[in-house]
LUMLUM-806642 format. One record per residue (C-alpha): x, y, z; residue in one letter. Coordinates in Angstrom, 3 decimals. Layout:
! LUMLUM-806642
NODE          x          y          z   torba
NODE          X          Y          Z       A
...
//
This chain:
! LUMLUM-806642
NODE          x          y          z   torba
NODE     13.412     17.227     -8.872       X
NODE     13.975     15.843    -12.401       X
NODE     12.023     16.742    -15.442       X
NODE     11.940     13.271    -15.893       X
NODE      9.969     12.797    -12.589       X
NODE      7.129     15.029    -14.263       X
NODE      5.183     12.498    -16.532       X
NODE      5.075     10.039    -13.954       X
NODE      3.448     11.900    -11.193       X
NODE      1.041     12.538    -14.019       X
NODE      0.111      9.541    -14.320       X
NODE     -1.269      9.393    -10.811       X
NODE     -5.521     10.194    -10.829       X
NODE     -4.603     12.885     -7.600       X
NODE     -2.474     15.647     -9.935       X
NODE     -3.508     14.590    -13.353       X
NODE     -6.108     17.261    -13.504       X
NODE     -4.600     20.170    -12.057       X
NODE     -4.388     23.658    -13.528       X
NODE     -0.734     23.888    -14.653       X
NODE      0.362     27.142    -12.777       X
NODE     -0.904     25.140     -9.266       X
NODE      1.099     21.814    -10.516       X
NODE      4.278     23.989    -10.882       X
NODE      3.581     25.543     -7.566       X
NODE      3.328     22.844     -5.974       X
NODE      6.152     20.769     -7.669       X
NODE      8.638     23.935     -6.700       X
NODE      8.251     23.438     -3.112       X
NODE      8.859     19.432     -3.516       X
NODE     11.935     17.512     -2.057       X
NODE     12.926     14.747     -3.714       X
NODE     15.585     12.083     -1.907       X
NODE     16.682      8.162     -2.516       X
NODE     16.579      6.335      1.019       X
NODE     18.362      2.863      1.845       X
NODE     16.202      0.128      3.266       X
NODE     14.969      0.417      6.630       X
NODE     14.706      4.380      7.126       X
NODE     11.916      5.221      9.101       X
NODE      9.938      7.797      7.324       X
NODE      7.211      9.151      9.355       X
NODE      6.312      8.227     13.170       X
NODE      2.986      7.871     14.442       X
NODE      1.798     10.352     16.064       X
NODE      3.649     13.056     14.799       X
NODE      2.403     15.945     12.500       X
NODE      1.976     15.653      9.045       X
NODE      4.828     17.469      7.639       X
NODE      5.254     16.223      4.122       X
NODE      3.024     14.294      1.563       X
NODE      4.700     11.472      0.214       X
NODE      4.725     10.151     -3.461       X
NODE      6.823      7.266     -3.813       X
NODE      8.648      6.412     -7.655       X
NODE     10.623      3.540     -6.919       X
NODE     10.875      1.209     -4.330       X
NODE      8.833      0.091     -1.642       X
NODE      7.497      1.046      2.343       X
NODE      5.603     -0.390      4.679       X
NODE      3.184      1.486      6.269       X
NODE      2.666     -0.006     10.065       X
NODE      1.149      0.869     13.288       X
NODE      2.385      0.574     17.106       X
NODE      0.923     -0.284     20.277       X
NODE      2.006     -1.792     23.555       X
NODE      5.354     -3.359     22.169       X
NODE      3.789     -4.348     19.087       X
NODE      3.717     -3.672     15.262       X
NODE      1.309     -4.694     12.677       X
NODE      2.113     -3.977      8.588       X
NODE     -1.174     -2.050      7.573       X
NODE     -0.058     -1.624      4.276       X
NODE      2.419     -1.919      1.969       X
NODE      2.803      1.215     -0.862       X
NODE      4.483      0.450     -4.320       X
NODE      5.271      2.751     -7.259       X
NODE      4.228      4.931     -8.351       X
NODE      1.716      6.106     -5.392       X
NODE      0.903      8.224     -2.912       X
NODE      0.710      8.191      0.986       X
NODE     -0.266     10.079      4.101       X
NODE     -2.587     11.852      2.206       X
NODE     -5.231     11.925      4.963       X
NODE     -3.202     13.529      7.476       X
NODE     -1.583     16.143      4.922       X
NODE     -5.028     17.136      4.272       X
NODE     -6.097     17.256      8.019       X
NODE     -2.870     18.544      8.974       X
NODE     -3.394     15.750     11.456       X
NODE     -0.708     13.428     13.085       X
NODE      0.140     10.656     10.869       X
NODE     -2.082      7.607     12.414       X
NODE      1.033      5.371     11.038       X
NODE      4.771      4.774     10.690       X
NODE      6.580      4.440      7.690       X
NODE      9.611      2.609      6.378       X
NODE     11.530      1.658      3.876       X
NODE     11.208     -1.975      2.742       X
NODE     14.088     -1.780     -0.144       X
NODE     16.363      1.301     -1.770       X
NODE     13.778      3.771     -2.466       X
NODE     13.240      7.053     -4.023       X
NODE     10.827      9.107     -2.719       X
NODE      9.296     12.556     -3.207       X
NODE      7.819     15.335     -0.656       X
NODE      5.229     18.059     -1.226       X
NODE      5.157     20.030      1.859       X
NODE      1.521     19.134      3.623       X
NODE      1.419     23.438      3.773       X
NODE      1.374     23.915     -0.002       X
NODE     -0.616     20.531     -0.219       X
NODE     -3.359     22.124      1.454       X
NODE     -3.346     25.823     -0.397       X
NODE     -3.437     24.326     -3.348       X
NODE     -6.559     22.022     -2.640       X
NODE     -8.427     25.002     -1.339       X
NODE     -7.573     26.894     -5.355       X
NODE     -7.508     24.131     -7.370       X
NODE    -11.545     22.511     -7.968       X
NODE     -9.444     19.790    -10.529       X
NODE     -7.290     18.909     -7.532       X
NODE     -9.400     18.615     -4.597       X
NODE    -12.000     16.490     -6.620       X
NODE     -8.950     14.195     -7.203       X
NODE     -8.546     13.926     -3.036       X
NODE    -12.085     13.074     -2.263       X
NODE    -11.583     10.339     -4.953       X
NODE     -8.373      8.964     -3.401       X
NODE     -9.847      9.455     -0.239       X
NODE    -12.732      7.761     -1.022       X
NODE    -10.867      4.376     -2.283       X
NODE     -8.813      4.522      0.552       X
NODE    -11.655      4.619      2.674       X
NODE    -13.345      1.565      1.096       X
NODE     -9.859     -0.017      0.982       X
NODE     -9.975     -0.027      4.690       X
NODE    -13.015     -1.424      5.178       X
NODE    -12.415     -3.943      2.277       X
NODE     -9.091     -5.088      4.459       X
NODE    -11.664     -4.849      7.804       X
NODE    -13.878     -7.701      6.859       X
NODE    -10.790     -9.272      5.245       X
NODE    -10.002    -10.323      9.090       X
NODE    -12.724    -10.254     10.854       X
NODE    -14.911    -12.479      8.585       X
NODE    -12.279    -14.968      6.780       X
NODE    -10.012    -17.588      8.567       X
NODE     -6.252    -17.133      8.568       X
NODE     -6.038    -20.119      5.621       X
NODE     -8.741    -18.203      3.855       X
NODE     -6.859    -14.820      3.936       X
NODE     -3.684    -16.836      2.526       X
NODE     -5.493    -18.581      0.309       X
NODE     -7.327    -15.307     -1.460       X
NODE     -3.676    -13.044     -1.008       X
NODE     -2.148    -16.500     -3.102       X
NODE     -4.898    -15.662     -5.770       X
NODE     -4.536    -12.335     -6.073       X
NODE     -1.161    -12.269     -6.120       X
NODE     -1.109    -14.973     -9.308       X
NODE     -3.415    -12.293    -10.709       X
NODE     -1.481     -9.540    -10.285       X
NODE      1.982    -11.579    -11.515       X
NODE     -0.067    -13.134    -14.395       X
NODE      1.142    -16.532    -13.432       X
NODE      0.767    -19.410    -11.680       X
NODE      4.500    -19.250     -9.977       X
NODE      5.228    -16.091     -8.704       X
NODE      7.954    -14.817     -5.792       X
NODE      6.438    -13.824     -2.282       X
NODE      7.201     -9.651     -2.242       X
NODE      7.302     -9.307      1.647       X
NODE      9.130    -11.035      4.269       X
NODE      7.586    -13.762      5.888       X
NODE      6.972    -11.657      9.389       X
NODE      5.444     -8.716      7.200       X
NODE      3.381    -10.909      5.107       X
NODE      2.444    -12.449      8.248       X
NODE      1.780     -9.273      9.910       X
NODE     -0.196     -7.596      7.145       X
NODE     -2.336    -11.103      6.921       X
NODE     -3.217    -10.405     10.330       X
NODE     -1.390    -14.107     11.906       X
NODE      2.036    -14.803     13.753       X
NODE      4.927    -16.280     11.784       X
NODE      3.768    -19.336     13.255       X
NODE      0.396    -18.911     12.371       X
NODE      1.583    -18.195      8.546       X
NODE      3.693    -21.648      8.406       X
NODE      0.832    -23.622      9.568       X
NODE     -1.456    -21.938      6.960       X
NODE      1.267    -22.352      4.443       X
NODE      1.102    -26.379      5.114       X
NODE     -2.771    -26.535      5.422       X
NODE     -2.720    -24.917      1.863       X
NODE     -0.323    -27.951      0.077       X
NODE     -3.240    -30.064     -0.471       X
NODE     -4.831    -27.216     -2.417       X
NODE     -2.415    -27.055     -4.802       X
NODE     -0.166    -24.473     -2.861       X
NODE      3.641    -25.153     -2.990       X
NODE      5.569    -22.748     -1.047       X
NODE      9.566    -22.843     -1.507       X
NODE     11.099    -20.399      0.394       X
NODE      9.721    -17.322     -0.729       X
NODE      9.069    -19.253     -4.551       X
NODE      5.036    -19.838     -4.593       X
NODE      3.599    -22.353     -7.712       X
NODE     -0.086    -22.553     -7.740       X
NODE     -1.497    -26.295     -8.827       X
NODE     -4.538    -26.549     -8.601       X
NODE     -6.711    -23.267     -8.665       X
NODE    -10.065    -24.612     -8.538       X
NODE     -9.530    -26.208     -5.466       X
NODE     -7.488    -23.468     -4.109       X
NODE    -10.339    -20.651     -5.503       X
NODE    -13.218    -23.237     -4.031       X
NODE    -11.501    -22.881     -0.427       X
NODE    -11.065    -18.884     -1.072       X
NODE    -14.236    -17.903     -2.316       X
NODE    -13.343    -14.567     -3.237       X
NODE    -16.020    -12.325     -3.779       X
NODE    -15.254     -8.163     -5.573       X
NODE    -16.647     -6.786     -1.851       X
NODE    -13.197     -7.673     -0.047       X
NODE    -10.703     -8.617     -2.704       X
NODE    -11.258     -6.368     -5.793       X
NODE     -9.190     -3.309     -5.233       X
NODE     -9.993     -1.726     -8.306       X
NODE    -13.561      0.200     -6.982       X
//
């Protein structure tokens, strides 16, 4: 691993507080490895070898069943994932993949784990993660089971303006993942995309321009229970 690679994973709430000598224990043990697009990472199902911290890129975390897959997630820098299952030494409950050129490095789950059982700083830091992604899923859980498919596009439009700071923004997933992850068919997505034009919603491609926000936030009605991620 680079020392450059240190002050970023740093940054990140779940090592920030660790005793030094645990940090370097853990970081000597740590594989770090650029993947293309498309390299499946982890299956579901198997065990949790590895925990994953990705610094540049993007994957898509996704789940299988009956000839199926649905996008659960999608991870960006710099962030961890499969942190559940490391800690569980579980099997991994989903697949991952590489959505672009990505660089990614992994902490054995084995020294994961001894450390969290020395380190008071470090396991405090897992219930925390833990604990948003918990409320993450169930944030994403009323998401689709209370909201129409035009309301889910209409509040991931919104947020996505907020995140870009702008009203025009480019879409970050393909079409079938957004669709996926949105919890619709491809179909499903264009026909949501069209219901949204006379809300101000012009959809090029993958080039989105907001137009009217009020009308488009007045059909959204986002509310901090599903669509802040932030607590």
């Amino acid at each position: 691993m680079r020392e450059s690679d240190i002050p970023e994973i740093l940054k990140l709430d779940l090592f920030r507080n660790m005793e030094s000598d645990n940090f370097e224990r853990l970081m000597r043990g740590a594989y770090v490895q650029m993947f293309p697009p498309q390299v499946e990472l982890t299956h579901e199902g198997d065990r949790a070898d590895f925990l994953y911290v990705l610094m540049s890129g993007s994957v898509e975390l996704y789940a299988s069943w009956n000839g199926s897959d649905s996008t659960m997630a999608i991870v960006r820098p710099v962030s961890t994932f499969i942190l559940a299952a490391t800690v569980r030494d579980a099997p991994y409950l989903m697949s991952s993949r590489t959505m672009e050129k990505s660089r990614l490095i992994m902490l054995p789950s084995a020294d994961v784990r001894d450390v969290f059982d020395k380190d008071a700083g470090f396991a405090r830091a897992v219930v925390t993660e833990l604990a948003q992604c918990y409320r993450s899923v169930v944030k994403s859980s009323k998401n689709l089971k209370l909201r129409s498919s035009i309301e889910r596009l209409a509040n991931y439009m919104l947020r996505k303006s907020v995140e870009y700071g702008a009203d025009e923004f480019r879409l970050p997933l393909e079409k079938r993942a957004l669709a996926s992850y949105l919890g619709m068919t491809p179909e499903n997505l264009s026909r949501a995309i069209k219901a949204l034009g006379p809300y101000g919603v012009e959809v090029s491609g993958y080039d989105v321009r907001l137009t009217n926000k009020a009308d488009l936030t007045g059909l959204a009605k986002p509310t901090p229970g599903i669509d802040d991620q932030r607590f």
